[in-house]
C-alpha positions as CSV (number, residue, x, y, z in Angstrom):
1,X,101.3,-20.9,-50.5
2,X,101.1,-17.1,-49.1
3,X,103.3,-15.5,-52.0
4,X,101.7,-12.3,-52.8
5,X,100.4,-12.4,-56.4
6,X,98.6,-10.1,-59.0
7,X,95.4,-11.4,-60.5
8,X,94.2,-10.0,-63.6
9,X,91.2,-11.1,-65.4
10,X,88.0,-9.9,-67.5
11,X,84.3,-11.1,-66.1
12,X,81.7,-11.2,-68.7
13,X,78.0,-13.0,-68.9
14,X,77.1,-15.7,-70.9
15,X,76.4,-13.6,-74.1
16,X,80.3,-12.6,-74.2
17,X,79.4,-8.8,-73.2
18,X,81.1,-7.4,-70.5
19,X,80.4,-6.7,-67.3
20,X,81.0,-3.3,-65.4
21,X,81.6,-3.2,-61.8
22,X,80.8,-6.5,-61.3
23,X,82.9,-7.1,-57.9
24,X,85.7,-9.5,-57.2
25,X,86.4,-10.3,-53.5
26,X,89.4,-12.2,-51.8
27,X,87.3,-13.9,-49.2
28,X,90.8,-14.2,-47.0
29,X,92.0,-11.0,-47.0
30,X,89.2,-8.9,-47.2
31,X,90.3,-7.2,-50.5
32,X,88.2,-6.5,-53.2
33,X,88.3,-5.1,-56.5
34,X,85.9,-3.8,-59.2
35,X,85.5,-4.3,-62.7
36,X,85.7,-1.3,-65.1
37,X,83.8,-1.1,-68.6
38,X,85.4,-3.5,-70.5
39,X,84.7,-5.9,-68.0
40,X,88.7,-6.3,-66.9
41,X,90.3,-6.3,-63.1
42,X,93.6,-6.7,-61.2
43,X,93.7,-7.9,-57.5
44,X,96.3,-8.5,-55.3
45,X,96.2,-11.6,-53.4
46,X,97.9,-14.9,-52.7
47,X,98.3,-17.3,-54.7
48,X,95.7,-19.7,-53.4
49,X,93.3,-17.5,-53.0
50,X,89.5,-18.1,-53.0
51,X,87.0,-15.4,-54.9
52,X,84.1,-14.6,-55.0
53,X,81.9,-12.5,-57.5
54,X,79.0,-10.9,-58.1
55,X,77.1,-8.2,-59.7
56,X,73.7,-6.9,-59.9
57,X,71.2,-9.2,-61.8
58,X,73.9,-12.2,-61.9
59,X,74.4,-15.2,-60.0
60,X,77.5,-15.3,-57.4
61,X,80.7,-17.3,-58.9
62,X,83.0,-18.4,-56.5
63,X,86.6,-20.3,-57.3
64,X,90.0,-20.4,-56.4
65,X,92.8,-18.9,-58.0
66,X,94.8,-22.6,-58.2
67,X,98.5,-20.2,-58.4
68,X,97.4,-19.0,-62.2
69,X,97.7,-15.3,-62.8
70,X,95.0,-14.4,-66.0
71,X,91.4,-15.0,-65.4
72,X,88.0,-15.7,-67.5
73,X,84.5,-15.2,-65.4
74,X,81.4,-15.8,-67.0
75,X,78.8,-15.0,-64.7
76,X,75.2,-16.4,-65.4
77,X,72.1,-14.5,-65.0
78,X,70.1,-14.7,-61.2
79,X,67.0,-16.5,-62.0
80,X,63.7,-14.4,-62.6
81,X,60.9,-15.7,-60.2
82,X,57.4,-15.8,-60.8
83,X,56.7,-12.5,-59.2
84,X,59.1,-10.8,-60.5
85,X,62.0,-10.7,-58.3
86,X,65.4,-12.0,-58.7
87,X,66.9,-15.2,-57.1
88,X,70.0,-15.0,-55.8
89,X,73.1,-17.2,-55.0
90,X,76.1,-18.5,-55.0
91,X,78.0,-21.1,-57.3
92,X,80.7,-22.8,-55.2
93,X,83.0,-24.7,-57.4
94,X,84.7,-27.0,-55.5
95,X,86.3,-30.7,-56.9
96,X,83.6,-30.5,-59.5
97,X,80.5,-30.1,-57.0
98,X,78.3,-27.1,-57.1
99,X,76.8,-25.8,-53.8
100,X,74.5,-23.2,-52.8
101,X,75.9,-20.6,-50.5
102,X,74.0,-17.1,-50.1
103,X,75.7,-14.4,-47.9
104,X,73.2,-10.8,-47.8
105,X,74.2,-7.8,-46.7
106,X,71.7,-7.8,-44.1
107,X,73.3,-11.1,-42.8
108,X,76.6,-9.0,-42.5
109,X,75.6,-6.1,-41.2
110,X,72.7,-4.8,-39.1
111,X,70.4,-2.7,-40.5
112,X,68.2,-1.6,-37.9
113,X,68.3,2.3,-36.3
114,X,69.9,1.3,-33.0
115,X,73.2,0.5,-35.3
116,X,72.8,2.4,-38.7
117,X,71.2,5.7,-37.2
118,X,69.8,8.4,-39.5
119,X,72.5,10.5,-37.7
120,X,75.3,9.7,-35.9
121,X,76.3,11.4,-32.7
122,X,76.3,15.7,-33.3
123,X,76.3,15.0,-37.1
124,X,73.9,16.6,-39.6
125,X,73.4,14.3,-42.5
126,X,74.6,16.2,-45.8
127,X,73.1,16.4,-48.9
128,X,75.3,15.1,-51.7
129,X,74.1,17.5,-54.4
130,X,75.5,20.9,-54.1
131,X,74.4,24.2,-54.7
132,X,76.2,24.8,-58.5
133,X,78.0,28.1,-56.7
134,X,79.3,26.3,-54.1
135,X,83.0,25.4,-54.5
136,X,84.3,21.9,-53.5
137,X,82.0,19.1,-51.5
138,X,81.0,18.1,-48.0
139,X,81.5,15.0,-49.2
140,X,84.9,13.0,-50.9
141,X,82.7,12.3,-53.9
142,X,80.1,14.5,-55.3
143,X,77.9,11.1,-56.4
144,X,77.5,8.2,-55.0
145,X,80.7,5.6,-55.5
146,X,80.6,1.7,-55.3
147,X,83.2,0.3,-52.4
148,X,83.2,-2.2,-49.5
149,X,83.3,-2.3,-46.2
150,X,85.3,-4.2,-43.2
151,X,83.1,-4.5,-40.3
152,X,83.9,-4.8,-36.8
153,X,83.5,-8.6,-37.0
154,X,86.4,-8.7,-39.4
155,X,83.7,-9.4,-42.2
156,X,83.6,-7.9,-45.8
157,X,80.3,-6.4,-46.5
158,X,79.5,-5.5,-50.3
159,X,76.4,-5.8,-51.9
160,X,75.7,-4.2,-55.9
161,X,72.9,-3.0,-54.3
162,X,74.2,-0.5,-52.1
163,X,76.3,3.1,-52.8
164,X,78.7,4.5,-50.6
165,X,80.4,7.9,-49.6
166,X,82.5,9.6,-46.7
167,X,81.3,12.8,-45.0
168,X,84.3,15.3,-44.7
169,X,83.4,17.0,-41.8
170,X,81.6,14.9,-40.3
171,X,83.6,12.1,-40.0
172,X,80.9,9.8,-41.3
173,X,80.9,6.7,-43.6
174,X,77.6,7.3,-45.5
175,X,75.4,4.7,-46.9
176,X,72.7,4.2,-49.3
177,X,70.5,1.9,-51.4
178,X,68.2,4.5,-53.4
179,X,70.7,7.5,-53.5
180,X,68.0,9.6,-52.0
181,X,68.0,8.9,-48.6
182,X,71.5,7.9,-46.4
183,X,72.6,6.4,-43.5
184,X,75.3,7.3,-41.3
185,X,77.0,4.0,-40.1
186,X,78.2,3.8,-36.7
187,X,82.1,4.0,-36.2
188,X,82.5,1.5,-33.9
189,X,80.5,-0.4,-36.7
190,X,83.3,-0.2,-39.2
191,X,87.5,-1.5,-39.4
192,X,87.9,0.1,-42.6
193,X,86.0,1.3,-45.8
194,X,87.6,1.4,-49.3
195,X,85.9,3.5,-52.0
196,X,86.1,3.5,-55.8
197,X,86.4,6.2,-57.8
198,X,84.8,7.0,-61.6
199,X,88.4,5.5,-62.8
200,X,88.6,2.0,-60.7
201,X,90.9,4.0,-58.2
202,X,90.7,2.5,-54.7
203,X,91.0,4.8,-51.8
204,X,90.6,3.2,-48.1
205,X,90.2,4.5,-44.6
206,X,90.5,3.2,-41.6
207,X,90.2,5.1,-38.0
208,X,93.4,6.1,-35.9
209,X,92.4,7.1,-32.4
210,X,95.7,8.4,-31.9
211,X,95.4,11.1,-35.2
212,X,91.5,11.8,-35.2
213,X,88.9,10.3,-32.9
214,X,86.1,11.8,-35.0
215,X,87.6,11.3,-38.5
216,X,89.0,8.5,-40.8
217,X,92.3,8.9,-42.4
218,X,93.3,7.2,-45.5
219,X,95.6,5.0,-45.6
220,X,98.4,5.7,-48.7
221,X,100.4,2.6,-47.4
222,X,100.5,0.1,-45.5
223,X,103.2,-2.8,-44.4
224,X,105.4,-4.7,-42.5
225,X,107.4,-2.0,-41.3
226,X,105.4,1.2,-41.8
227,X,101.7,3.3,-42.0
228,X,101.3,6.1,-43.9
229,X,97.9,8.1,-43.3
230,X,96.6,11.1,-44.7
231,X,93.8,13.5,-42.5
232,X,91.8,15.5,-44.3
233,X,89.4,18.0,-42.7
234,X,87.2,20.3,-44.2
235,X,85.6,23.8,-43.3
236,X,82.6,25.2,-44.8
237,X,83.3,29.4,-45.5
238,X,80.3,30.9,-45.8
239,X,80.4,34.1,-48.5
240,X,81.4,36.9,-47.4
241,X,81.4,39.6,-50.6
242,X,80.6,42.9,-49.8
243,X,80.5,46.4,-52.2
244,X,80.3,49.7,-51.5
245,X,80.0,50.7,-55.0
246,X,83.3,52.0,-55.0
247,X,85.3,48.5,-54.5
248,X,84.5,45.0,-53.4
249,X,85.9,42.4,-51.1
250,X,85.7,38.6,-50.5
251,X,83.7,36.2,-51.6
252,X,80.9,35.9,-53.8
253,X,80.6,32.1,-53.2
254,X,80.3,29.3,-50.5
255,X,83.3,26.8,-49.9
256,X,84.0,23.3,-48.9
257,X,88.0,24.2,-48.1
258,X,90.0,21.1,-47.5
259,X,93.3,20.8,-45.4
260,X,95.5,18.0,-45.4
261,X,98.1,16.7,-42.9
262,X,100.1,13.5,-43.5
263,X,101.3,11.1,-41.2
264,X,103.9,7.9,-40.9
265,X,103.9,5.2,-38.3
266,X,106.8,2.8,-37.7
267,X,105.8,-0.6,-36.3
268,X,105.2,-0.4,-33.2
269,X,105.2,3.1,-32.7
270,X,102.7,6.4,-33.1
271,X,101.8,8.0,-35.9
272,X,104.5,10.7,-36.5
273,X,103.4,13.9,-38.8
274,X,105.1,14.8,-41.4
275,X,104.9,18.1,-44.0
276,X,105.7,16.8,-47.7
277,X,109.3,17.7,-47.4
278,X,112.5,15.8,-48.1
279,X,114.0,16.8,-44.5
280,X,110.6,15.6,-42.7
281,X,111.0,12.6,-44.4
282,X,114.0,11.9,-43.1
283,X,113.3,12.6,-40.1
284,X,109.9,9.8,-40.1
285,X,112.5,7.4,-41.6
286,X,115.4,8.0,-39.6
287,X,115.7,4.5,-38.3
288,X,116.5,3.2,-42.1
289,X,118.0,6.3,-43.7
290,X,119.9,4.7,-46.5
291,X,117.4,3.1,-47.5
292,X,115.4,6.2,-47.8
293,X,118.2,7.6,-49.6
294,X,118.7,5.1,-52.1
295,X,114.5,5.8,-52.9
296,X,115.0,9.6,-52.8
297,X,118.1,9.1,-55.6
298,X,116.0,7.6,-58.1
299,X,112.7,9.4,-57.3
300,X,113.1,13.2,-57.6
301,X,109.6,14.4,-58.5
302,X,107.3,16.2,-56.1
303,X,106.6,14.9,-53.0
304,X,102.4,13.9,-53.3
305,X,100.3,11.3,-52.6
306,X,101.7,9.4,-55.3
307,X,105.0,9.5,-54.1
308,X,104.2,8.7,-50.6
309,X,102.2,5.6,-51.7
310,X,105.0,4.1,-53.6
311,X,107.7,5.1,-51.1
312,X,105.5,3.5,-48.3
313,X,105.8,0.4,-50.9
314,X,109.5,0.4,-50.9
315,X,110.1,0.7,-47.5
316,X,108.0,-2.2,-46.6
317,X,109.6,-4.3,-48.7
């Protein structure tokens, strides 16, 4: 009952058209995945899981996965009220009843300024539309990007109707329902955030006291026997060109500069940096070194993020 499986499946509406980013959620293990264009996902989860789905302008679907791996979701539109606005919620399948279950984002999570300030402590909010000479972003994302979010409570909090983002130097999960004006959420507020990017690609964060107290760090794996984070901090350089008709120096452009510094945790123990070196790694992974080895042997390509993601996969296994 908790073997780890991978769900695919395709989520259209009732007119056979596909649905894009129309979100699939693992109620259990607070996972989540979006659709992409032609309406098809992949989710790992276990193989009893229970999902639920929604997207903007549909009805909620929930049913369990019942151990089968390829999925068909038809969603049905919300129905249109009188005035104009949408009704939500939830089909429950469950032994052939149907229920009515609404869950809102501000049932979730509290809205109100004394949890999701404007600002967040010593933080300016940034504008996510830069300046065309500037190069790189304050922010991970230079648009707003669908994703989730693990509260505190342990809860999933998604809603179509909201956009997310992550602050760079601020440290700041931003938040917003119009794309013109953002909250800052409240660390103590969040467990971990994953973002999605134009391509479906999940990145999530989490906060490590013990690494940054002001700043997420991603998390490139994560298992049974080890962490693997990844701190990025940026600096805004400020031009700095001068001329005296004769030569010229620096600058003629502002800059986001990002600087990266990688991390492994065994269980149990504190994160441990590492540089993206065979000889650091061996050093992280000391405690099973031929197993590291035998990884190394068949993966000879440059040490990335790629890498470390799918040697943090093998060494949990």
């Amino acid at each position: 009952m908790g073997q780890t499986v991978t769900i695919t499946g395709t989520v259209k509406d009732t007119n056979g058209d596909f649905l894009h980013y129309a979100f699939v959620q693992d109620k259990h293990n607070k996972s989540g995945a979006y659709t992409d264009s032609l309406g098809n996902f992949t989710l790992e989860t276990q193989a009893n899981a229970a999902l639920v789905i929604n997207c903007a302008g549909y009805k909620d679907t929930a049913l369990n996965v019942s151990g089968t791996d390829a999925l068909m979701i038809v969603l049905h539109p919300a129905v249109a009220a009188a005035n104009g606005a949408v009704k939500g919620g939830t089909d429950v399948q469950q032994g052939g009843n149907t229920a009515i279950l609404r869950t809102t984002l501000q049932d979730q999570i509290d809205l109100s300024p004394n949890t999701l300030p404007i600002t967040t402590q010593g933080s300016i909010m940034p504008s996510i539309h830069i300046k065309e000479a500037t190069q790189g972003s304050r922010t991970l994302f230079k648009d707003w990007v669908h994703g989730y979010i693990v509260n505190s409570g342990d809860t999933l909090v998604q809603s179509p109707g909201f956009f997310l983002n992550y602050d760079k130097i601020g440290g700041s999960l931003l938040l917003t329902r119009d794309k013109v004006s953002t909250i800052a959420v409240y660390r103590d507020k969040v467990h971990s955030f994953t973002l999605f990017d134009n391509l479906n690609q999940a990145s999530t964060f989490t906060m490590v006291p013990e690494i940054d107290k002001k700043h997420y760090v991603q998390v490139l794996a994560a298992g049974k026997n080890y962490q693997i984070y990844k701190l990025t901090t940026t600096k805004f350089i400020a031009s700095n060109y001068s001329s005296d008709g004769i030569g010229s120096q620096g600058n003629n452009y502002d800059e986001y500069a990002d600087e990266y510094t990688y991390y492994v945790a065994r269980k149990g123990g504190a994160p441990q940096k590492i540089s993206l070196r065979k000889k650091s790694l061996k050093e992280a992974f000391n405690a099973d070194l031929p197993k590291l080895n035998q990884y190394m042997q068949t993966n000879d390509g440059d040490i990335d993020d790629n890498y470390l993601k799918a040697l943090g996969d093998f060494m949990n296994k």
